[in-house]
N, C-alpha and C positions, 0 to 999 in steps of 0.2 A: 614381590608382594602382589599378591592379585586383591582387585576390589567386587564386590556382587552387591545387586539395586543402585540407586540411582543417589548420582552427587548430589548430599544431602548438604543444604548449605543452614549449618546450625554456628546458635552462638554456643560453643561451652560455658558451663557455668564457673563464674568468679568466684563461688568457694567451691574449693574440688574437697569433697569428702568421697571414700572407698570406703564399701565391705570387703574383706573377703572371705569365700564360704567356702569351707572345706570339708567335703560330704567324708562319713568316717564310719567303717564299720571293720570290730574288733582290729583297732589300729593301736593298742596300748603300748606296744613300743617303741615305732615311729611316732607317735603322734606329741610327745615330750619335744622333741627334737625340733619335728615342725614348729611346733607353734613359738620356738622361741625365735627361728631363724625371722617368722613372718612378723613376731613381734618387733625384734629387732629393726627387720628392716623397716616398720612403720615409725617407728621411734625418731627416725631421723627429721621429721618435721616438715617434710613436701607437705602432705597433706594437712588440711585444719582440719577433720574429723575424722577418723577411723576406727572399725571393727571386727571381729573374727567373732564368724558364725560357724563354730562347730556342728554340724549335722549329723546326730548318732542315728546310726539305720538298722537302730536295735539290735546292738553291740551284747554279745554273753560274754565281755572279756570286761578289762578295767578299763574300756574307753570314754566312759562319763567320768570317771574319780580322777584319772593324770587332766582330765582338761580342767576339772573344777578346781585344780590344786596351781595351774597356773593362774586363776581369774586374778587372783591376791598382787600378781606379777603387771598384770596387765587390766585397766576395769573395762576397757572396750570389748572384753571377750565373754559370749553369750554360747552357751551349749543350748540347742533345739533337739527335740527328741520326734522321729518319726514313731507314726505307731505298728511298730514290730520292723519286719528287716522288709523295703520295698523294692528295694533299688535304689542305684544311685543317680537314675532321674527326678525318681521323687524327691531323695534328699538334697537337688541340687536346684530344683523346681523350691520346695519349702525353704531353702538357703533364701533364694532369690523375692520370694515372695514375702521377706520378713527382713530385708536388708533396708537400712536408715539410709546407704551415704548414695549420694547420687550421680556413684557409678557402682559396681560391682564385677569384681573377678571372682570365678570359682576356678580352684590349685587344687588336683590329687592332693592325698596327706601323704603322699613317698614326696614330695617338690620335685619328681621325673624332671619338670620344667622350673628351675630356679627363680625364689621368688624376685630374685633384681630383676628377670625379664618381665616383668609389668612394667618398665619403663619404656621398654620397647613398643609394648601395647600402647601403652599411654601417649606416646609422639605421636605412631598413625593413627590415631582415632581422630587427634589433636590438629593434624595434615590435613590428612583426608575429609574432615568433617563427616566421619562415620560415627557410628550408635553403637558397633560392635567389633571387636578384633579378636580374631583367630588365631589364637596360637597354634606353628603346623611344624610338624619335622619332615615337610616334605620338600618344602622349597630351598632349602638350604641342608642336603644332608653332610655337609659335612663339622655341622655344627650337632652332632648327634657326638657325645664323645663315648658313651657307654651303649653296645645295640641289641635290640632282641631277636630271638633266637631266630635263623634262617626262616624258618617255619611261621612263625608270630610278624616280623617285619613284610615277609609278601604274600603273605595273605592282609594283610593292611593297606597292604597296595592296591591289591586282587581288588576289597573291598571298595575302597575307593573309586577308584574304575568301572565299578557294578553302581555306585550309589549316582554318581556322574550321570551316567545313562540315563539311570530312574529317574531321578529327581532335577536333573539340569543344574545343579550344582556346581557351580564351575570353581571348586573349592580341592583342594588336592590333600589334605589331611582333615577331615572332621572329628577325629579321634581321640585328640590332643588336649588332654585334659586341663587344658592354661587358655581361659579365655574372659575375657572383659565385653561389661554390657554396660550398657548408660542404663539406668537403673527406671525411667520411666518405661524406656523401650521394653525392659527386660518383662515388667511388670504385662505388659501388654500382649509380649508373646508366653511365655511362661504360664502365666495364669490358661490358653487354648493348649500346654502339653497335653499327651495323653500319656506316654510312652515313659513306662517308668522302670528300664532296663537301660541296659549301658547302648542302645540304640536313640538313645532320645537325643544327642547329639543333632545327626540329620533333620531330625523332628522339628527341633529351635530353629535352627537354621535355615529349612526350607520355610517355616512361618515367617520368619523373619522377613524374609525379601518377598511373599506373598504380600505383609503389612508394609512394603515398601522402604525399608531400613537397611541403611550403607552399612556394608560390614568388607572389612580388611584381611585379610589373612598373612600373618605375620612370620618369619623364619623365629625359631628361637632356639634355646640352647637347650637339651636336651639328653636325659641315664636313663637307662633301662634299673629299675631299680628290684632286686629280687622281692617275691614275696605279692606278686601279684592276686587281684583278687579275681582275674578273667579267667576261666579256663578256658582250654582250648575247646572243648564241646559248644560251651554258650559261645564265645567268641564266632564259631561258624553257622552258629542260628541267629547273631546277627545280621549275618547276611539277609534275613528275610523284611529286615526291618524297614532300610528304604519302598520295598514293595507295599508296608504298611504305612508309611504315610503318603505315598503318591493314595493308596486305599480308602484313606482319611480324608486325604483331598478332595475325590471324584464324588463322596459323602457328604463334603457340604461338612465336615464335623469341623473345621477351624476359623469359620465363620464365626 
C-alpha cells in the first residue's frame, strides 16, 4: 500500500452513507448484471444510507430503460444524464458532483474490480485517516485473475512510469477504475476537473495532493473483462494527458 500528501488526522463520520457512481455508456447488457451485484451487496446493512448513481454518457443503446427497470428493485437508484457522449470524466465528474452519501466510490459498469473490494477501500481510508483510496492492479499483481492483452497491460505500465515522471505521483496504477472519495474532498477537487477523457484519472489525483488530501492506494482483486470501451489508439493519446495537467498546473487553472 503506498500513501501520497500528508497524514491527515480526520475524525470519520459516525453515519457512513456511500454513493456509488457508475459512469455508463451503451452498457445495456452489462449493466442488468451490475447493478444487481452492487445492489446486493448494499443490501447487506454496513451502511445507514446508500445510492447508485447511474451516469448515462448519451448512450444510443437501451442503457436508460435496463437501469429505470431496476429503480422499482432498488429506490436509492438515480439515472443522471450527461448532455450527449463526453467522456467518462465528465460523467464521473457529474456522478460526484451530485452524490448524497458522505463518501463515494466510482466502479467501471463491467465490476473489472468487484464490488466486495470497497471494503478493502473502506479499512484504509479508515487506517490511514485518508480522504481517498486507489484501487491499483499494480501493487499486488497477482491478485489480477483474468489479464489484458500483452500489448494493453505494458503499455499501462509504460504509462504509469511516464505519468510518475510528470506529475510526481508516486502512485503505480492510476487507471484502476475502483476508487473511493470522502465526498466533501471529492466535491472540492472534482468540481477544478477539466479533463473529461479517460485521462482525468491523473487530473483528480494530482489535485488532490496539490489541496493537500491523504489518498492510499489499495491492491485489489481484479478481470480483464471483454468489451471494453478504450481503444488502443485513444489509449496511447492518453499518454499526452499527464503533460496536460502538469500544462494546467504552470497555468494557474486549478487554483
Amino acid at each position: 500500500m503506498a500513501i501520497i500528501g500528508h497524514e491527515a488526522h480526520v475524525t470519520l463520520p459516525l453515519t457512513r452513507s456511500i454513493s456509488i457512481i457508475i459512469p455508463a455508456y451503451n452498457e445495456e447488457k452489462r449493466l442488468p448484471g451490475t447493478l444487481r451485484q452492487v445492489i446486493r451487496y448494499l443490501q447487506r446493512g454496513v451502511w445507514l444510507f446508500t445510492e447508485v448513481l447511474v451516469v448515462d454518457d448519451g448512450s444510443t443503446d437501451g442503457t436508460v430503460a435496463v437501469a429505470r427497470q431496476l429503480e422499482s428493485e432498488y429506490a436509492g437508484l438515480r439515472v443522471l444524464h450527461n448532455p450527449g457522449n463526453r467522456g467518462k470524466g465528465y460523467a464521473v465528474r457529474h456522478g460526484m458532483l451530485e452524490c448524497r452519501g458522505e463518501w463515494a466510490l466510482f466502479s467501471d459498469a463491467d465490476l473489472s474490480a468487484p464490488i466486495e473490494e470497497l471494503d478493502k477501500l473502506w479499512h484504509e481510508v479508515e487506517r490511514a485517516g485518508a480522504q481517498i483510496a486507489v484501487g491499483s492492479r499494480a501493487l499486488d499483481r497477482r491478485l489480477i485473475g483474468v489479464h489484458q492483452s500483452w500489448f494493453r497491460e505494458n503499455a499501462g505500465r509504460l504509462f504509469n512510469l511516464v505519468m510518475r515522471l510528470v506529475t510526481g505521483l508516486p502512485l503505480h496504477d492510476t487507471q484502476c477504475g475502483f476508487k473511493l472519495f470522502e465526498a466533501k474532498a471529492a466535491h472540492e477537487i472534482f468540481r477544478r476537473q477539466l479533463l473529461e477523457g479517460f485521462g482525468f484519472d491523473v487530473e483528480v489525483l494530482f489535485i488532490a495532493r496539490r489541496l493537500g488530501y491523504c489518498a492510499v492506494e489499495v491492491p485489489v482483486e481484479w478481470n480483464d473483462v471483454p468489451g471494453t470501451k478504450v481503444s488502443a489508439l485513444r489509449g496511447l493519446a492518453a499518454f499526452l494527458d499527464p503533460l496536460l495537467v502538469r500544462w494546467n498546473q504552470i497555468r494557474g487553472r486549478y487554483e
